[in-house]
N, C-alpha and C positions, 0 to 999 in steps of 0.2 A: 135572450139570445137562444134561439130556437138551435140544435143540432144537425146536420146535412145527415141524411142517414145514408147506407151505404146501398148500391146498389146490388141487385140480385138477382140470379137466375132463377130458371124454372124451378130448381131445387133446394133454394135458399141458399146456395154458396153465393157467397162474395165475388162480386165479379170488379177484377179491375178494369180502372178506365183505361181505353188505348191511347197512347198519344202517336197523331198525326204523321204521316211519316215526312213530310215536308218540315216538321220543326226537327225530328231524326236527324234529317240532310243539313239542314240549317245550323246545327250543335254540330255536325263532323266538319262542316266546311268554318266556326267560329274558330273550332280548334286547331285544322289547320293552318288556318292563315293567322292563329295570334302571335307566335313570334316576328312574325314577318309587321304587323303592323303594331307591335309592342314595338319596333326599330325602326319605323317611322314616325310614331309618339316622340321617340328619344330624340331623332333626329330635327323634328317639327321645334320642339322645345329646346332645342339648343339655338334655333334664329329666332323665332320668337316667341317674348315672353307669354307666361300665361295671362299675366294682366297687363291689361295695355292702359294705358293713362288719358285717352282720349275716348272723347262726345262723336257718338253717330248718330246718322239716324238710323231708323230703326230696318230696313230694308239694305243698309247700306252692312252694319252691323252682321246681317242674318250673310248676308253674300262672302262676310272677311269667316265667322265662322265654318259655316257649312263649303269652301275651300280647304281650308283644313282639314276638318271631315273628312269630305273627299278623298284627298289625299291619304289620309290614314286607312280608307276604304279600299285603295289600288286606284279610286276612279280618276285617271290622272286628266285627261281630257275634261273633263267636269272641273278638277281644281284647278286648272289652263285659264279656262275659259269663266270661270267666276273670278280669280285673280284678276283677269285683264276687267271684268264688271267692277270690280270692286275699286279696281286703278282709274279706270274711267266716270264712276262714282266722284271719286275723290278728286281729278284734276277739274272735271264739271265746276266742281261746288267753289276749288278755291279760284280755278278763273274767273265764274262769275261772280266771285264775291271783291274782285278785281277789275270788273267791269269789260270781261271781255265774254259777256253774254251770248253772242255770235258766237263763236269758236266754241266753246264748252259746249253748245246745241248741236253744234256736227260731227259728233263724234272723237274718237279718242286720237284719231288721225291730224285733226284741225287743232285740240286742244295739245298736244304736242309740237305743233309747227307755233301757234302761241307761244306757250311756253317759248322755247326758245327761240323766237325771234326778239323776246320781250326781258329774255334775260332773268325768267321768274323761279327756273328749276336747277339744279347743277346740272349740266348738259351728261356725264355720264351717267346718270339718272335716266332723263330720257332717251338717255341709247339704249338704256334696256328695257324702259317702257315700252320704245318701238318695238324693242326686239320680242317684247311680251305680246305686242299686235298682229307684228306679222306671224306668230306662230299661234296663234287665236285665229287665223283670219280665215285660214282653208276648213276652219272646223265648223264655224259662224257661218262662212260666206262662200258657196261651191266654188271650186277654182279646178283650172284644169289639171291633166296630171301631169305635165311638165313644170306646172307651178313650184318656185325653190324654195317654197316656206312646207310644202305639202310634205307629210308624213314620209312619202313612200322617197320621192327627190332626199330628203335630210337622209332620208337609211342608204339610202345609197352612196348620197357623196360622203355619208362618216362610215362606209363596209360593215352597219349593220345588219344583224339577220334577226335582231329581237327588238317588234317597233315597242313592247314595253320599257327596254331599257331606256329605249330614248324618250320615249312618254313622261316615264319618272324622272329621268335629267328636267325634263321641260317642266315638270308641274313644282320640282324643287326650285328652279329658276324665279318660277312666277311669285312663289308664295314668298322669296326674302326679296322680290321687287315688291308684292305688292306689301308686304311691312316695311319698307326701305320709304317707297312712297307716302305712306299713312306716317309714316313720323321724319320726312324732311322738313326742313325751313324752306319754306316759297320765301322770296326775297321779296320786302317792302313793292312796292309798285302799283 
């Protein structure tokens, strides 16, 4: 094992390495923001467990993860909108494993009108499915600004002035639907 030697100036002093100043900025913004997502950790881990007791696949899996993440990250839009993939994952797989292959191909829209027309989910389940769609939808899918799922509409009719706060309600929302989802009973059918 060969020695790294140290580097030197013109003069033989020891010169130290610099570091970057983007990793600088990177360290002062990890320390600000730890308590803050040290308290979304706690809160993450009180809905859901660290281990979960079910088979995914492996794309499905990375999407329930990196939600979380997300979330613990501030990226609340990010964890919104992986939630509702992750929910939509899942109703996919168990409708068509139910034979209602149509519906699970059109999205999470069709595969919730299944669902409950077929009697296969606890209906206040997917009222918050939906509820996890339509607030996925203006971020997914452009919508006008009158639209009442849209960002700017929700802060207004609840007299916000901080569209984070409402970002983090909504990405908390998603992430105990989308574990609420990953471990219901679909009913026999």
């Amino acid at each position: 094992m060969t020695r790294m030697s140290k580097q030197r100036d013109l003069f033989g002093k020891a010169v130290r390495p610099r570091r970057p100043r983007y990793e600088a900025s990177l360290e002062r913004a990890d320390r600000a923001s730890l308590s803050v997502r040290a308290a979304r950790v706690r809160w993450l881990s009180s809905v859901i467990p660290r281990r979960i007791g079910f088979a995914l696949p492996l794309e499905t899996a990375y999407v329930f993860e990196e939600a979380k993440s997300a979330y613990v990250s501030g990226y609340f839009v990010a964890a919104v909108i992986l939630a509702a993939a992750f929910v939509e994952h899942w109703f996919s797989a168990k409708l068509a494993a139910r034979g209602f292959e149509k519906a699970a191909a059109k999205g999470l829209a069709a595969s919730i009108a299944a669902a409950r027309a077929n009697d296969i989910v606890n209906a206040s389940l997917l009222t918050r499915v939906d509820r996890l769609r339509q607030i996925r939808n203006p971020f997914v899918h452009l919508k006008e600004f009158e639209h009442e799922y849209g960002l700017t509409q929700r802060m207004i009719k609840g007299r916000l002035t901080n569209p984070n706060q409402l970002l983090e309600q909504d990405a908390q929302e998603a992430l105990v639907t989308m574990y609420e989802t990953a471990t219901c009973a679909f009913a026999r059918g």
